[in-house]
MMTF fields as JSON, N, C-alpha, C and O atoms, coordinates in Angstrom:
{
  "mmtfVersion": "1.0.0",
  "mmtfProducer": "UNKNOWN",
  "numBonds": 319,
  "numAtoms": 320,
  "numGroups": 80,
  "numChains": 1,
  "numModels": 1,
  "chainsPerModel": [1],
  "groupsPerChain": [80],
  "chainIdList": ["A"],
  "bondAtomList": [4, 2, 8, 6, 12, 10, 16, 14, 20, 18, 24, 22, 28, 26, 32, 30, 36, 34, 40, 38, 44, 42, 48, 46, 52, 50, 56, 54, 60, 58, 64, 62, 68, 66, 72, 70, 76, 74, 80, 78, 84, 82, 88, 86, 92, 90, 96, 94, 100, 98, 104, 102, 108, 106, 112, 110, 116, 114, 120, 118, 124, 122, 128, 126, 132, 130, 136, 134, 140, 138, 144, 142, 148, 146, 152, 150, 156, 154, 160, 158, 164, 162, 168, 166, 172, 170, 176, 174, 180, 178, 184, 182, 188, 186, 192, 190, 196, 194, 200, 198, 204, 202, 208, 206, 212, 210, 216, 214, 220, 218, 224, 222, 228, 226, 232, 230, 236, 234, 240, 238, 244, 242, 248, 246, 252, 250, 256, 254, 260, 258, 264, 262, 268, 266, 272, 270, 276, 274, 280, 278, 284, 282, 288, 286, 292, 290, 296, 294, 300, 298, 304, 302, 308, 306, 312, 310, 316, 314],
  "bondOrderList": [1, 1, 1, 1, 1, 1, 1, 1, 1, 1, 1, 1, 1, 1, 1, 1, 1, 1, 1, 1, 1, 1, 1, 1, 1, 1, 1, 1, 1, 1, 1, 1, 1, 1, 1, 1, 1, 1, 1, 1, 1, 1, 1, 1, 1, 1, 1, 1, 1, 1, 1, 1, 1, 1, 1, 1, 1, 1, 1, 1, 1, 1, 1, 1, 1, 1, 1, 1, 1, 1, 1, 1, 1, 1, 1, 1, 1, 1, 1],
  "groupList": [{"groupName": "UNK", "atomNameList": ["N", "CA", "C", "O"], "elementList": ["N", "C", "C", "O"], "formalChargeList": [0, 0, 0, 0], "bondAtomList": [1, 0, 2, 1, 3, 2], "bondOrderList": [1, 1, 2], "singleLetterCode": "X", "chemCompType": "L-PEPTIDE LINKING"}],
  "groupTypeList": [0, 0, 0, 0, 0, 0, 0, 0, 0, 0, 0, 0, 0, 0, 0, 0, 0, 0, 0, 0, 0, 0, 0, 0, 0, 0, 0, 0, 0, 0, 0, 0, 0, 0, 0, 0, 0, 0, 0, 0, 0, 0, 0, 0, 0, 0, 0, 0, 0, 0, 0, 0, 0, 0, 0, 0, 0, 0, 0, 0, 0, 0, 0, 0, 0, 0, 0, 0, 0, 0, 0, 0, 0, 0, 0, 0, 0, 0, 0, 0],
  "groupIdList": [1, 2, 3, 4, 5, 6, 7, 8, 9, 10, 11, 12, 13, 14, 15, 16, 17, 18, 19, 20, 21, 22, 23, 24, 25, 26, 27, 28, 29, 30, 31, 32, 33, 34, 35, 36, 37, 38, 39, 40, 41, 42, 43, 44, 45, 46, 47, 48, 49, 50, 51, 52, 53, 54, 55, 56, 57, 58, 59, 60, 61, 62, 63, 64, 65, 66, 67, 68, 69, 70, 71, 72, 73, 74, 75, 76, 77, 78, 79, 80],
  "secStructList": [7, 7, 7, 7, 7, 2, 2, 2, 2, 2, 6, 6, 6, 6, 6, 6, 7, 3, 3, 3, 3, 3, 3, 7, 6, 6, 1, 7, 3, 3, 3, 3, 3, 3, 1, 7, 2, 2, 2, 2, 2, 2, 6, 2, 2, 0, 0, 0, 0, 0, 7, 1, 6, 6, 7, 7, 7, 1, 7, 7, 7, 7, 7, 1, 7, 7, 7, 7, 1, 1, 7, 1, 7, 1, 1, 7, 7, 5, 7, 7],
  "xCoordList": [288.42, 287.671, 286.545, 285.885, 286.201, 285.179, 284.178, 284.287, 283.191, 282.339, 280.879, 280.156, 280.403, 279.247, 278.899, 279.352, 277.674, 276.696, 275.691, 274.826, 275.846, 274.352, 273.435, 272.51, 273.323, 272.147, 271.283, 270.069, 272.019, 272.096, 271.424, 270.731, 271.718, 271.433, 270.405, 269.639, 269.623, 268.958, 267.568, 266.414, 267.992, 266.548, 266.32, 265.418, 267.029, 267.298, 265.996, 264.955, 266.508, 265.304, 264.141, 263.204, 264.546, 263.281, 262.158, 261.247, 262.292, 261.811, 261.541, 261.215, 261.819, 261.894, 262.679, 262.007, 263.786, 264.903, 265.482, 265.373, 266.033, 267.425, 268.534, 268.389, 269.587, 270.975, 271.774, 271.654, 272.866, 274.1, 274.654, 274.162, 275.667, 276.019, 277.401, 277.733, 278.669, 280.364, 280.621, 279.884, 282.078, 282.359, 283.998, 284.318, 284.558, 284.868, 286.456, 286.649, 287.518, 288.969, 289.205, 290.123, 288.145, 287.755, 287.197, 287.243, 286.886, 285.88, 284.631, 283.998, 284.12, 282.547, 281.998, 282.537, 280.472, 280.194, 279.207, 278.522, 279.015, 278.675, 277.904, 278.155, 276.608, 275.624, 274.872, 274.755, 274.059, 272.835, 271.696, 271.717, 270.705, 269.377, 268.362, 268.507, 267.172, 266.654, 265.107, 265.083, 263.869, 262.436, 261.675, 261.979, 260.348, 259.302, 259.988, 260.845, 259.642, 260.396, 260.082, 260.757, 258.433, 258.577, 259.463, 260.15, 259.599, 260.545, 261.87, 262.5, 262.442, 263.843, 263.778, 264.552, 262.743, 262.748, 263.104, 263.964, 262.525, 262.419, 263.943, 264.345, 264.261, 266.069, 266.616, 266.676, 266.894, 267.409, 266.86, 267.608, 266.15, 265.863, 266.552, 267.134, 266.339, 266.987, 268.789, 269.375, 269.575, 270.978, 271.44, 272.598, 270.432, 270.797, 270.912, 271.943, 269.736, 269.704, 269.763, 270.117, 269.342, 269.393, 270.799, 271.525, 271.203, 271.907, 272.399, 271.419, 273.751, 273.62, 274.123, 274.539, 274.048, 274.481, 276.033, 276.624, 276.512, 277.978, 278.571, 279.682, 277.253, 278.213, 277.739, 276.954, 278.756, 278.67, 278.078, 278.706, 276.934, 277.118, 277.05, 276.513, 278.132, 278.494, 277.53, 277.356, 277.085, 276.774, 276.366, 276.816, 275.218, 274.414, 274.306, 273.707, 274.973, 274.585, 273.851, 273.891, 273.181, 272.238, 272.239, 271.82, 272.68, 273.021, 272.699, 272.512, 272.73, 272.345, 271.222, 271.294, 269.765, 268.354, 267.898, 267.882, 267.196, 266.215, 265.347, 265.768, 264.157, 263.406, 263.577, 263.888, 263.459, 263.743, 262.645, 261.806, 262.688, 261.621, 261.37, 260.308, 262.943, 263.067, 264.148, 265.013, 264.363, 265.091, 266.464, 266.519, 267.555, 268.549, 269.492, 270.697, 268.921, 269.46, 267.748, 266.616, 268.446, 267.059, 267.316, 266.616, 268.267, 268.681, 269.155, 269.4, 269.386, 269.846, 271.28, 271.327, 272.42, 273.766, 274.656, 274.679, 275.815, 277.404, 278.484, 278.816, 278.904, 280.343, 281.319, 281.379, 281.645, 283.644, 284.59, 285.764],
  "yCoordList": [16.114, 17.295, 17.525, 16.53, 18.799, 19.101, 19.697, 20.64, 18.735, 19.474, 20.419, 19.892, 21.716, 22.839, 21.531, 20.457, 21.919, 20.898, 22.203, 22.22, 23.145, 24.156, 23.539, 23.335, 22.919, 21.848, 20.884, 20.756, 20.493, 19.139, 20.03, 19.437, 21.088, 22.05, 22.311, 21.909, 23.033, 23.819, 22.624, 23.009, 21.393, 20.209, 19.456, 18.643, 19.44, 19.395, 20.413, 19.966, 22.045, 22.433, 22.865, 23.599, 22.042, 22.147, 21.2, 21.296, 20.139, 19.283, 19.048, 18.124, 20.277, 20.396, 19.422, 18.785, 19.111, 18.081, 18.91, 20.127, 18.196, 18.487, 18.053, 17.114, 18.27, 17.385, 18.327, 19.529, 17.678, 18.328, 17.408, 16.295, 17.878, 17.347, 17.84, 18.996, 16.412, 17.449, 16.553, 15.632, 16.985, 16.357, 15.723, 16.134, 14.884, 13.79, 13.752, 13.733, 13.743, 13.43, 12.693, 12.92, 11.481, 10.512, 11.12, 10.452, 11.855, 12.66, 12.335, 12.313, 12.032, 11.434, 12.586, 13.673, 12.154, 12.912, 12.222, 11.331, 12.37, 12.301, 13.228, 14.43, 12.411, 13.383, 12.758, 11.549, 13.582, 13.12, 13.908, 15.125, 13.225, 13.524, 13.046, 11.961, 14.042, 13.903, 14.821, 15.865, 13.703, 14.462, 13.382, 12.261, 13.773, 12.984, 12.213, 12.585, 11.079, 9.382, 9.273, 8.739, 10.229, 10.473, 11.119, 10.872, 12.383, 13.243, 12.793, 12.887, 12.353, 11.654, 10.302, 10.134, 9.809, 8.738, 9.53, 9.105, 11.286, 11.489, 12.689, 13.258, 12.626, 12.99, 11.504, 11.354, 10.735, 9.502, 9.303, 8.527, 9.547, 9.138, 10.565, 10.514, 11.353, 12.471, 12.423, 12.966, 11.759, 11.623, 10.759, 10.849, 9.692, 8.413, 8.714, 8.473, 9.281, 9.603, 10.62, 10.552, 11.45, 13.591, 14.216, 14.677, 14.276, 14.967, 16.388, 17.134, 17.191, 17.936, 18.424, 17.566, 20.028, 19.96, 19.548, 19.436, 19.377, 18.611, 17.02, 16.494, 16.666, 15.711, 14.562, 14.637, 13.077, 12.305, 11.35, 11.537, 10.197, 9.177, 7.985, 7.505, 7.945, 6.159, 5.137, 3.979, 5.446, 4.405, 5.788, 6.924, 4.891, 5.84, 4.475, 3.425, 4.767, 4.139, 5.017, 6.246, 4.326, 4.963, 3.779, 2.622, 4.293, 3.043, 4.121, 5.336, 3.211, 3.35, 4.112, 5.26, 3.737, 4.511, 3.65, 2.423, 4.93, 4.74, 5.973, 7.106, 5.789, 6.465, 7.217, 6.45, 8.156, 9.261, 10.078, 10.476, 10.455, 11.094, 12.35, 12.959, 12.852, 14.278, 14.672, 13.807, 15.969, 16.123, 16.884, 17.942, 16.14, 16.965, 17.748, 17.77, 18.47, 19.539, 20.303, 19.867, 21.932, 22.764, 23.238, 24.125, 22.669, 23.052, 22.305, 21.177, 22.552, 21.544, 22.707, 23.937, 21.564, 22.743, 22.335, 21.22, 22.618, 21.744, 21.688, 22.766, 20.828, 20.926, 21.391, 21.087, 21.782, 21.456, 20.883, 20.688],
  "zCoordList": [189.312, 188.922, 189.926, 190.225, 190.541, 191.654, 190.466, 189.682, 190.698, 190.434, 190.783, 191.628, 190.229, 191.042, 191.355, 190.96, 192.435, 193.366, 193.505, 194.381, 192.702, 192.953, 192.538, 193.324, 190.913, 190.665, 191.826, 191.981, 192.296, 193.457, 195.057, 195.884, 195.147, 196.151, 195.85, 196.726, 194.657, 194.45, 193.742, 193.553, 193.495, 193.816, 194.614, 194.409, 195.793, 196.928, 197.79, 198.273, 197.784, 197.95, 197.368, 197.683, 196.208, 195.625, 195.536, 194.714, 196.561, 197.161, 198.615, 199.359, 198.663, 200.474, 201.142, 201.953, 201.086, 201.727, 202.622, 202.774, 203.123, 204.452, 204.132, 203.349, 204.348, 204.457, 203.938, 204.175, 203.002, 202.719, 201.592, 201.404, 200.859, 200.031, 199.82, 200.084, 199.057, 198.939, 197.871, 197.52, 197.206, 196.291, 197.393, 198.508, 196.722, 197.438, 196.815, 195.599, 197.766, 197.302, 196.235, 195.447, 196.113, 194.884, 193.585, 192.552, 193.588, 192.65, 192.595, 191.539, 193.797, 193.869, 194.206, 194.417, 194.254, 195.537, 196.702, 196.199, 197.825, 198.918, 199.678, 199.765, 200.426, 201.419, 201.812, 201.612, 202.589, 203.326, 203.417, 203.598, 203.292, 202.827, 203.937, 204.502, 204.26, 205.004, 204.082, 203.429, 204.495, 204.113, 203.972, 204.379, 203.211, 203.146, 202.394, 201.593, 202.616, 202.037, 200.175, 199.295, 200.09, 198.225, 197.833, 196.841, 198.844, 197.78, 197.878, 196.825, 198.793, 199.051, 197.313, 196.371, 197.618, 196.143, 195.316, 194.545, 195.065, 193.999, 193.592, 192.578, 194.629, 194.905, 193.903, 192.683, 194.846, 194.252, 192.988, 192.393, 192.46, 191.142, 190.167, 189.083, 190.722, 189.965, 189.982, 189.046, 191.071, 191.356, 190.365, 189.958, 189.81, 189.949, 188.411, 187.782, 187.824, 186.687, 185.515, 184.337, 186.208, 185.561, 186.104, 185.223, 187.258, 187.832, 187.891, 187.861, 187.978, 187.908, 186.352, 185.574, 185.904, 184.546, 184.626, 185.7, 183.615, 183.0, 184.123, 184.178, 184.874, 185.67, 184.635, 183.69, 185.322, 184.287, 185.326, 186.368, 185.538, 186.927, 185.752, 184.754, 186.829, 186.417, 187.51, 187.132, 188.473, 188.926, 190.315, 190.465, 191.196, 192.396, 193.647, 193.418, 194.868, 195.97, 196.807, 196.754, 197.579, 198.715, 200.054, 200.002, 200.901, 202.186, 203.473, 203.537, 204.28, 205.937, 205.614, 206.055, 204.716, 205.055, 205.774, 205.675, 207.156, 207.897, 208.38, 208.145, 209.044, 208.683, 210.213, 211.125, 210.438, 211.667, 211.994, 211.187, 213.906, 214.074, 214.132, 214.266, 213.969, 213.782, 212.924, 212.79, 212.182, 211.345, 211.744, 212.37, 211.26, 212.339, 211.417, 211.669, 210.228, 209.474, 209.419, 209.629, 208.934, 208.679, 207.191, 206.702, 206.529, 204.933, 204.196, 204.623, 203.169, 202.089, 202.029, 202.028, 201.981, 201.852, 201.662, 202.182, 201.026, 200.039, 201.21, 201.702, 201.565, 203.058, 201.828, 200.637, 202.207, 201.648, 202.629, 202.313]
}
C-alpha cells in the first residue's frame, strides 16, 4: 500500500528542512533530511512517533547522520 507523504512534506517544511522523501517497493518509506540538527530531532521524533495521517510505524531507523557544511537540496519534496 503507497501511502500520501503530503503530511511528511508539509512538517518537513514546516520546520524548515531539506531533503526528500518516497514510499518504498517494501511499503516503507525512505529519505533524506537536511537542517538545523533541532529541527531534524524534531522531524525524527515526529516520524518515529505522530506520523503521517492513516500511516501505521512499526518501527523508525535513522543512519548515515552527519553533520554538513552546505545544504545540497533547497526543498522538502516526495521522489517517486
Amino acid at each position: 500500500m503507497k501511502l500520501s507523504l503530503d503530511n511528511t512534506v508539509m512538517q518537513g517544511k514546516k520546520l524548515g528542512l531539506r531533503g526528500w522523501c518516497m514510499n518504498t517497493s517494501r511499503g516503507t518509506v525512505t529519505g533524506q533530511l537536511e537542517g538545523e540538527p533541532s529541527k531534524v530531532d524534531e522531524m525524527k521524533y515526529w516520524l518515529s512517533n505522530i506520523g503521517s495521517k492513516n500511516s501505521r510505524i512499526d518501527k523508525a531507523e535513522f543512519r548515515n547522520e552527519k553533520e554538513i557544511s552546505a545544504y545540497s537540496f533547497t526543498d522538502f519534496t516526495v521522489r517517486h
